[in-house]
Biopython code that builds the backbone (N, CA, C, O; Angstrom):
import numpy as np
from Bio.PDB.StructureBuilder import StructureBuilder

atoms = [
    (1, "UNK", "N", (131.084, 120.299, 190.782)),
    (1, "UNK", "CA", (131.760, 119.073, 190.380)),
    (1, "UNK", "C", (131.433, 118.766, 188.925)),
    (1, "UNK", "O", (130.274, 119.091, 188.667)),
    (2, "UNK", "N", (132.100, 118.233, 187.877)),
    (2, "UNK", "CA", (132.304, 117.250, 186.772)),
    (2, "UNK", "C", (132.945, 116.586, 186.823)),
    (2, "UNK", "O", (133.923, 116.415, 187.550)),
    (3, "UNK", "N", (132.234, 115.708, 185.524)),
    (3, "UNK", "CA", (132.332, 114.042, 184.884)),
    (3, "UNK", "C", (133.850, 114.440, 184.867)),
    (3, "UNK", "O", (134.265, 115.596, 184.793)),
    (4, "UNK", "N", (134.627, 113.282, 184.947)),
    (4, "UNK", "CA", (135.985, 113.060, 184.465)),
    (4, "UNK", "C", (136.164, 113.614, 183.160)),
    (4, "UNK", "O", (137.080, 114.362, 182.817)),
    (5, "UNK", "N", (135.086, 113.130, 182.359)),
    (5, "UNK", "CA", (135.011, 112.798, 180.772)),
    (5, "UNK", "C", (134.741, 114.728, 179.821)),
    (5, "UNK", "O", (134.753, 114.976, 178.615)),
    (6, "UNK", "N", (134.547, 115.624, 180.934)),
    (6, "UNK", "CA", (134.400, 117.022, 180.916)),
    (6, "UNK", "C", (135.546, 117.732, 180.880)),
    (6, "UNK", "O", (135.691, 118.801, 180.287)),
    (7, "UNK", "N", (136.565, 117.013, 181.662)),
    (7, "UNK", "CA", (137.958, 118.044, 181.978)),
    (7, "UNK", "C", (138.958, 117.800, 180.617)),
    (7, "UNK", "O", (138.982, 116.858, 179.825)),
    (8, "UNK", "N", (139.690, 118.925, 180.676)),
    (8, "UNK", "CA", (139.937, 119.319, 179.214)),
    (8, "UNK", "C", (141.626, 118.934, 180.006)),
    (8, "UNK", "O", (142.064, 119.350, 181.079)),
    (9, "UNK", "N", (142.417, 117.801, 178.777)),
    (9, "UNK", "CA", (143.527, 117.177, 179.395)),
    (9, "UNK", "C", (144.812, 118.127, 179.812)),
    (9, "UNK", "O", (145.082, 118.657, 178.734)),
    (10, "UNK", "N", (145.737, 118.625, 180.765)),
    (10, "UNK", "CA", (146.722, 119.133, 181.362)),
    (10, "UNK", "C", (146.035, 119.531, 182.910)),
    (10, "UNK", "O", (146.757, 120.258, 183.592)),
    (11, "UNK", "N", (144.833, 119.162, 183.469)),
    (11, "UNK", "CA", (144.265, 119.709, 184.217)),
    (11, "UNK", "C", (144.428, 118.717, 185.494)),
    (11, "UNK", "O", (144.165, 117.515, 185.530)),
    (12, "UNK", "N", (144.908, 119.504, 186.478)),
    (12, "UNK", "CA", (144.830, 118.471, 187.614)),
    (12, "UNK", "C", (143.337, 118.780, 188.416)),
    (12, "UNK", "O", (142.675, 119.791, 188.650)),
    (13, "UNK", "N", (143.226, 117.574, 188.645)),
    (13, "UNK", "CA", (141.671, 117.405, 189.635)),
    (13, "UNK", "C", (141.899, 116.975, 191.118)),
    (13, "UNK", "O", (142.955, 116.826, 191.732)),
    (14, "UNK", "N", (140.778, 116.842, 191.463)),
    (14, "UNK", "CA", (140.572, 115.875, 192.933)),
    (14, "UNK", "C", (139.406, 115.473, 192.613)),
    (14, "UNK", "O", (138.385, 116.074, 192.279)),
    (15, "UNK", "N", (139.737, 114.066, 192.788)),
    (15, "UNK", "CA", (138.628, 113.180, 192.780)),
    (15, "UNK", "C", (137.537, 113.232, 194.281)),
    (15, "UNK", "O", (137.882, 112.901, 195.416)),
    (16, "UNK", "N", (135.941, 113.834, 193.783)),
    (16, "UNK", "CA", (135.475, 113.961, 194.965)),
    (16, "UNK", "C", (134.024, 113.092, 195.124)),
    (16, "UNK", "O", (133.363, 113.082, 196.163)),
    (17, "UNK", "N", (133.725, 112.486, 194.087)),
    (17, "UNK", "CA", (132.379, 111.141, 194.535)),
    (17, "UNK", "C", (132.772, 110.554, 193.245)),
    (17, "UNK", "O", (133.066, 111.138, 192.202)),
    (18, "UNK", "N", (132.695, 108.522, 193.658)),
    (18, "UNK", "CA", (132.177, 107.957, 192.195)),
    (18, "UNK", "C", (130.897, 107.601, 192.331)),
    (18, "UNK", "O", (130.476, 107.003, 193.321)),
    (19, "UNK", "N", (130.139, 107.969, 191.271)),
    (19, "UNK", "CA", (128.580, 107.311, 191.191)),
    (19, "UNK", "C", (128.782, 105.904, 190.921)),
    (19, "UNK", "O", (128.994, 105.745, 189.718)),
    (20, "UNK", "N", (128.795, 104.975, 191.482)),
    (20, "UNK", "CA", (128.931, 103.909, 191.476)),
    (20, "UNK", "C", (128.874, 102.718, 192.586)),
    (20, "UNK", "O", (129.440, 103.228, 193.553)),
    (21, "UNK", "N", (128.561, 101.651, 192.883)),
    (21, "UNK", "CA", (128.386, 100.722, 193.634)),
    (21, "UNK", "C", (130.097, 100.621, 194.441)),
    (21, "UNK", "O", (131.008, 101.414, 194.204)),
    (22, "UNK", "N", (130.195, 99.124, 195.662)),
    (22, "UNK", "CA", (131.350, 99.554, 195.926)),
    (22, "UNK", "C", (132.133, 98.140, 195.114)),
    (22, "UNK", "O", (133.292, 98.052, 195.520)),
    (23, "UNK", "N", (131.943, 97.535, 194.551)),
    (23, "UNK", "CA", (132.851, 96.801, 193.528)),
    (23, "UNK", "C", (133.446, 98.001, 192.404)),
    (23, "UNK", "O", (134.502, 97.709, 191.843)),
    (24, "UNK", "N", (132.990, 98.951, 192.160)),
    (24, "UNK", "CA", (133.444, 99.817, 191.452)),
    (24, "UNK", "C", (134.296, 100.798, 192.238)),
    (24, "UNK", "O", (135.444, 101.042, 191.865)),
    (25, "UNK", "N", (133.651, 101.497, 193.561)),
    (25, "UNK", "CA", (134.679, 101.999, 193.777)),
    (25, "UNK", "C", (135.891, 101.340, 194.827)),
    (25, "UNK", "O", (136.680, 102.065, 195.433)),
    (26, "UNK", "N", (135.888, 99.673, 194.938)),
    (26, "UNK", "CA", (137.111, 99.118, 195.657)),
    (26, "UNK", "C", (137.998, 99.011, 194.297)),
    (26, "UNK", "O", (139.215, 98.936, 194.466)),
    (27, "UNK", "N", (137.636, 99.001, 193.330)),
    (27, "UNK", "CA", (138.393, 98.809, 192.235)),
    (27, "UNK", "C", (139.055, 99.873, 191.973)),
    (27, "UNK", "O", (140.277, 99.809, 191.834)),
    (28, "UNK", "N", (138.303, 101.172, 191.842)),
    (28, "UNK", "CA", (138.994, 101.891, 191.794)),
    (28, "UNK", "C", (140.581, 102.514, 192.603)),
    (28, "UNK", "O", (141.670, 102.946, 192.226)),
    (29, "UNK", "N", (139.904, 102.240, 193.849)),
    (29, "UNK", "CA", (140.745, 102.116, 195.332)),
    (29, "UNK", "C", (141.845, 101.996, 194.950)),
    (29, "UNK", "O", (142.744, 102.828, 195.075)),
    (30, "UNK", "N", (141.921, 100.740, 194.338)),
    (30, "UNK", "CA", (143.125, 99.384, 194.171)),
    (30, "UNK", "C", (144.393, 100.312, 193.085)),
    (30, "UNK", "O", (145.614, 100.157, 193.093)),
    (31, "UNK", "N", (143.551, 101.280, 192.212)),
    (31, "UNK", "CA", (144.529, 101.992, 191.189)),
    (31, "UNK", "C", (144.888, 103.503, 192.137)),
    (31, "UNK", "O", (145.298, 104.465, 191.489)),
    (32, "UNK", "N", (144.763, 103.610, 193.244)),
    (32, "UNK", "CA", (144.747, 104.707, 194.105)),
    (32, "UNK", "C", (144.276, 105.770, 193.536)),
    (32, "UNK", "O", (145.041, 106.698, 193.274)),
    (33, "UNK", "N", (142.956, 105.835, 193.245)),
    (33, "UNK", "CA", (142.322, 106.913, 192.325)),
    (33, "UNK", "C", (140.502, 106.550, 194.082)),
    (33, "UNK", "O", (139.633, 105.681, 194.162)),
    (34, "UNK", "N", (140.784, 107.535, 194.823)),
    (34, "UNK", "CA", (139.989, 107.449, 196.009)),
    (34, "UNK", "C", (139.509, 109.135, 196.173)),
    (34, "UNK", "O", (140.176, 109.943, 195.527)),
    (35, "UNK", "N", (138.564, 109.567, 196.880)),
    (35, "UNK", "CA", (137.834, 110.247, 197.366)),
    (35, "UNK", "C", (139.166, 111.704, 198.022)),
    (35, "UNK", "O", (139.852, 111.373, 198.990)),
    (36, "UNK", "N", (139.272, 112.388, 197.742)),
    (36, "UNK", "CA", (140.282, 113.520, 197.960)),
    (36, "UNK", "C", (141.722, 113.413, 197.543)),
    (36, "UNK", "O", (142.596, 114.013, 198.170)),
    (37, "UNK", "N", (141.989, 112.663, 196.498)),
    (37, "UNK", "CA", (143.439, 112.397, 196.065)),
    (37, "UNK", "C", (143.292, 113.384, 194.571)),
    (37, "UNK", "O", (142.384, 113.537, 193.754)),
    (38, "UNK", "N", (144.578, 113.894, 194.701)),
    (38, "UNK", "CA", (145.063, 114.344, 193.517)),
    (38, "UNK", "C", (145.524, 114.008, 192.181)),
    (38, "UNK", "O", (146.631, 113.471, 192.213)),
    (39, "UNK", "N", (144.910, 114.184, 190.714)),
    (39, "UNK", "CA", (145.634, 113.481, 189.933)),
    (39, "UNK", "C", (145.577, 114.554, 188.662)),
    (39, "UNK", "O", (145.056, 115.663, 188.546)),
    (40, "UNK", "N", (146.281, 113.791, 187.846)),
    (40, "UNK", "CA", (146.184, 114.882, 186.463)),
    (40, "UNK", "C", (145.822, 114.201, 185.407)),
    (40, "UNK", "O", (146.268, 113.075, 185.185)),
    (41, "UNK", "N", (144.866, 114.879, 184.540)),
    (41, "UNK", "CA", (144.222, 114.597, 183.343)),
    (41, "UNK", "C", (145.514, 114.781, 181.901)),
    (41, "UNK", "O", (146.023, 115.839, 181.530)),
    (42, "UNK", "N", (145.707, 113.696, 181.462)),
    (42, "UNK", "CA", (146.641, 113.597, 180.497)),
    (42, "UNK", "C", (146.127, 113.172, 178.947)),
    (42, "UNK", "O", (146.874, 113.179, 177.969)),
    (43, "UNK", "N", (144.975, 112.872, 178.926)),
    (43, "UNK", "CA", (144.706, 112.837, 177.271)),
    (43, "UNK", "C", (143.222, 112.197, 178.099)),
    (43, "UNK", "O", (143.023, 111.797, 179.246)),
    (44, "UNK", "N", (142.230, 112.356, 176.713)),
    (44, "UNK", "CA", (141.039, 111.878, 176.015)),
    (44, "UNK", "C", (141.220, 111.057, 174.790)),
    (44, "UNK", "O", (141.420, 111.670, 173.741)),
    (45, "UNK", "N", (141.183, 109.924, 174.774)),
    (45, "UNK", "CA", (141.811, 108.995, 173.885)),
    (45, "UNK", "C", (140.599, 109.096, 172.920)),
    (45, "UNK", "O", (139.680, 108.501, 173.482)),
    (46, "UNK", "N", (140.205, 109.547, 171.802)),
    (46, "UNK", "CA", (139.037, 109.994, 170.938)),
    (46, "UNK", "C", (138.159, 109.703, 170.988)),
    (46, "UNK", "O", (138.174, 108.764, 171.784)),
    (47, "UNK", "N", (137.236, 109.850, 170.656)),
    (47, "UNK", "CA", (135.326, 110.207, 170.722)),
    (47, "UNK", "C", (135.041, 108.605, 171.457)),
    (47, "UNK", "O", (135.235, 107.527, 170.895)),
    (48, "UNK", "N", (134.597, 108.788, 172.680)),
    (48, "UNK", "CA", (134.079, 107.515, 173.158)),
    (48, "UNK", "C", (135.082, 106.926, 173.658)),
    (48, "UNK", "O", (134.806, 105.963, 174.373)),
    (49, "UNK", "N", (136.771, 107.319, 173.450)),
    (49, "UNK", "CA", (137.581, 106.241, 174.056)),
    (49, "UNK", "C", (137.932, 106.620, 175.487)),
    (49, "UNK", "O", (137.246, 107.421, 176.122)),
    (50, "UNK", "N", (139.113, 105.972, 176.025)),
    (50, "UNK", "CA", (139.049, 106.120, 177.558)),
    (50, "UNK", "C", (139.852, 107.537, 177.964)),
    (50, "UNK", "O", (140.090, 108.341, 177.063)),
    (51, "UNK", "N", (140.246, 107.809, 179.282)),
    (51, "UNK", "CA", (140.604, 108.649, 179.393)),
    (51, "UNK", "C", (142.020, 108.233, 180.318)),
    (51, "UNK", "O", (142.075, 107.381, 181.205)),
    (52, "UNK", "N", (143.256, 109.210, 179.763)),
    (52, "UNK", "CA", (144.636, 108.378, 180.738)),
    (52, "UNK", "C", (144.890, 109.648, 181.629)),
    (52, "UNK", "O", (144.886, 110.817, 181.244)),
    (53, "UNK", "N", (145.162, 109.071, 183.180)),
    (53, "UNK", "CA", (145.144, 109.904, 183.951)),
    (53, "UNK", "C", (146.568, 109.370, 184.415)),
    (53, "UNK", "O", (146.948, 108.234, 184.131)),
    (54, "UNK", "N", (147.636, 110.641, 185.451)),
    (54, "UNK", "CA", (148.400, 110.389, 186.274)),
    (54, "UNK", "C", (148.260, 109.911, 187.294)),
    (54, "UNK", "O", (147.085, 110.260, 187.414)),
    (55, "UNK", "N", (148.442, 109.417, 188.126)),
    (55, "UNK", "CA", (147.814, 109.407, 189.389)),
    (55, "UNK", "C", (149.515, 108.827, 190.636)),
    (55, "UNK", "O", (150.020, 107.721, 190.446)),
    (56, "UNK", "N", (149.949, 109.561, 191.485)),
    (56, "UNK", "CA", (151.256, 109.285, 192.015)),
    (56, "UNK", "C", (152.342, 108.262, 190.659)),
    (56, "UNK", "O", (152.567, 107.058, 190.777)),
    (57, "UNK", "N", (152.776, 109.008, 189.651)),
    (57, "UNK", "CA", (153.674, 108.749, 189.103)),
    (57, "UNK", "C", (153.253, 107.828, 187.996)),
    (57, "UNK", "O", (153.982, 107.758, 187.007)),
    (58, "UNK", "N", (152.153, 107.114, 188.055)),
    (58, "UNK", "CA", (151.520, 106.068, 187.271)),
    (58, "UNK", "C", (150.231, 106.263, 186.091)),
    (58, "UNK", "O", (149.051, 106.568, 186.264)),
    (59, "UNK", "N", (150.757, 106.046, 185.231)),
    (59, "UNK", "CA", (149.808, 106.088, 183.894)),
    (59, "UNK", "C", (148.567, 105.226, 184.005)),
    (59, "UNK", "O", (148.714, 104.009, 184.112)),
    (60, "UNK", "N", (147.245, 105.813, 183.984)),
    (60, "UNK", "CA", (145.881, 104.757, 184.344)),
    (60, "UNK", "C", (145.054, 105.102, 183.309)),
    (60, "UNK", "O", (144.647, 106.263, 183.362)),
    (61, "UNK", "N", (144.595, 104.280, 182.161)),
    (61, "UNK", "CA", (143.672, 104.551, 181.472)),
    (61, "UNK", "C", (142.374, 103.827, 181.885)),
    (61, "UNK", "O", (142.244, 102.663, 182.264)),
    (62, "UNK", "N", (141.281, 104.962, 181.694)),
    (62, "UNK", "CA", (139.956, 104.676, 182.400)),
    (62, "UNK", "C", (139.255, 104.843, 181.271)),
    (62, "UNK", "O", (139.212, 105.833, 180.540)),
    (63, "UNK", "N", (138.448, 103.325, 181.132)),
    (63, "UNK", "CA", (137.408, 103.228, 180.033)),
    (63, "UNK", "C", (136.076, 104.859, 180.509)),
    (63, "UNK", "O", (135.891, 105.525, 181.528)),
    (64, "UNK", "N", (135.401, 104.854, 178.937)),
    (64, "UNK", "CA", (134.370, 106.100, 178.828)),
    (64, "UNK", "C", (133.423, 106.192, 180.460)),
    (64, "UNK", "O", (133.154, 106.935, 181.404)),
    (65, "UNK", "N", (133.203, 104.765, 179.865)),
    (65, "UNK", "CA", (131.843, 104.217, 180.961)),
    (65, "UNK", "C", (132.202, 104.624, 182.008)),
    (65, "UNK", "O", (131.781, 105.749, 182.278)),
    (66, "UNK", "N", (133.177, 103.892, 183.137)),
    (66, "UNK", "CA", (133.773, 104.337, 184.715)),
    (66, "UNK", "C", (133.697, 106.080, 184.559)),
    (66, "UNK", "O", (132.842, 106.784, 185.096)),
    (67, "UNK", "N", (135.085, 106.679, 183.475)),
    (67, "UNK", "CA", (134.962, 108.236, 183.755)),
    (67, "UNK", "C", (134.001, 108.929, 184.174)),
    (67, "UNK", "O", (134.048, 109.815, 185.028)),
    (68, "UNK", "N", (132.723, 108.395, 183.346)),
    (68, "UNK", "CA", (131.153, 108.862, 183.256)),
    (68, "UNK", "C", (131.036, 109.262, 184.947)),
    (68, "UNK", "O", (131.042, 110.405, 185.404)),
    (69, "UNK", "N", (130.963, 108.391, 185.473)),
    (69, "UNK", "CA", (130.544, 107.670, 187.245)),
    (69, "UNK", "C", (132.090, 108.789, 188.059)),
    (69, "UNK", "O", (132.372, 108.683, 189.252)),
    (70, "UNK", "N", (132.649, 109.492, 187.353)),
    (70, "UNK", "CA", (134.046, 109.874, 188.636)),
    (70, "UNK", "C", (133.668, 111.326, 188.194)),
    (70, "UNK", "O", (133.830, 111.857, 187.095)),
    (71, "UNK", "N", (133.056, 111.887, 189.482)),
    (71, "UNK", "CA", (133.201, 113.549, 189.927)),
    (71, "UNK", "C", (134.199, 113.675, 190.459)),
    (71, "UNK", "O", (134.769, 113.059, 191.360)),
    (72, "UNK", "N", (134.501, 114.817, 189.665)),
    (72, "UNK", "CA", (136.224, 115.774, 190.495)),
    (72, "UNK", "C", (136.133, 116.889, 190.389)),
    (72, "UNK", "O", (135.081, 117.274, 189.879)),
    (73, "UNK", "N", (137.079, 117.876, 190.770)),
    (73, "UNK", "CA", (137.248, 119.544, 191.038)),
    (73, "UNK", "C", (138.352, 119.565, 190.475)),
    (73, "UNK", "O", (139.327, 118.925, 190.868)),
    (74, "UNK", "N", (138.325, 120.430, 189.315)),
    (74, "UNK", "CA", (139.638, 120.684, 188.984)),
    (74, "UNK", "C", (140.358, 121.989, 190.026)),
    (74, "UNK", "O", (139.877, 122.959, 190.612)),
    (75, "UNK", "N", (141.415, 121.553, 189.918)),
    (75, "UNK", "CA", (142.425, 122.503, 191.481)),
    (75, "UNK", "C", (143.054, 122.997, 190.585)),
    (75, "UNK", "O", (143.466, 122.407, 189.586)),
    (76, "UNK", "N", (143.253, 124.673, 190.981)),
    (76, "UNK", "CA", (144.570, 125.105, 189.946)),
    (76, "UNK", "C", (145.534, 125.233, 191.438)),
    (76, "UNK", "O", (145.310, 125.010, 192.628)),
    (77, "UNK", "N", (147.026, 125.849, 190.421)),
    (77, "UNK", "CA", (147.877, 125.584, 191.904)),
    (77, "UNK", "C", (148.580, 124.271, 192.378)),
    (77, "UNK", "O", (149.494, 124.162, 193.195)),
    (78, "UNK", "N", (147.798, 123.098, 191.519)),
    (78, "UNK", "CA", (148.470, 121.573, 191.915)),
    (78, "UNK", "C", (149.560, 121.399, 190.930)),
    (78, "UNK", "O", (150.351, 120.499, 191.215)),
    (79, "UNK", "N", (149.831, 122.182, 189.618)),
    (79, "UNK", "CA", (150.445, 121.474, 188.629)),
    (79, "UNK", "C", (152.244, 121.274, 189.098)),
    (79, "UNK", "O", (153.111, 120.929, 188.295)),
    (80, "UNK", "N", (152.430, 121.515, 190.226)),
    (80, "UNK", "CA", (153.661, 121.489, 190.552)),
    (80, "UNK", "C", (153.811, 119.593, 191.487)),
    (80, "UNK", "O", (154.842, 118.929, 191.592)),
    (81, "UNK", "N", (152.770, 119.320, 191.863)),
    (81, "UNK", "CA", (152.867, 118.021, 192.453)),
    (81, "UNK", "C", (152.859, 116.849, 191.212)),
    (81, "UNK", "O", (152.675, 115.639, 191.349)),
    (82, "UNK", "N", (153.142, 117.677, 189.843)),
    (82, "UNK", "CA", (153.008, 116.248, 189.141)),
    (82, "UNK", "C", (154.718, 116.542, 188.009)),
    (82, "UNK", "O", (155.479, 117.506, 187.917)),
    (83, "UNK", "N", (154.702, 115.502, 187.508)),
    (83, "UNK", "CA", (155.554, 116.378, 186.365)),
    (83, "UNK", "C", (156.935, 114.757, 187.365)),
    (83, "UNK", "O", (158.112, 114.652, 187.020)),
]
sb = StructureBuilder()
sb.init_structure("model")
sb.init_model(0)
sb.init_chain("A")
sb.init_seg("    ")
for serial, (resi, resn, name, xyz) in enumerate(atoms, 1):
    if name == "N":
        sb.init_residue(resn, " ", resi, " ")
    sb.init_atom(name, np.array(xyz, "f"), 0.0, 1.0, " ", f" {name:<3s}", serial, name[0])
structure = sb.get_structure()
């Protein structure tokens, strides 16, 4: 597993633990970014900034800090579920 903040952007992942309390991860929940869901890495917004992910059709930018706290697997083979 790696940091969100590791994956190099066109890469689809699965989100598989957040290090984090659960106000962090109901929040997360709420942007449907949960524990075995699929999404794609779409930019690293520059040194320290957030990171914008796909996630079912929807653009989500995630401050440095949260990314830090979200382990995923990048999946090859998914890039057809996005687009």
């Amino acid at each position: 597993m790696r940091k969100l903040t590791d994956i190099q952007p066109g890469t689809s992942v699965i989100l598989k633990e957040v290090l984090g309390g659960k106000r962090l991860q109901t929040r997360l929940i709420g942007h449907g970014l949960l524990e075995g869901r699929a999404f794609l890495v779409l930019e690293r917004l520059g040194q320290g900034g957030p990171v914008l992910v796909e996630i079912e059709g929807s653009k989500l930018a995630i401050g440095r800090g949260i990314a830090e706290k979200i382990l995923v697997q990048p999946e090859e083979g998914l890039a057809g579920l996005f687009g």
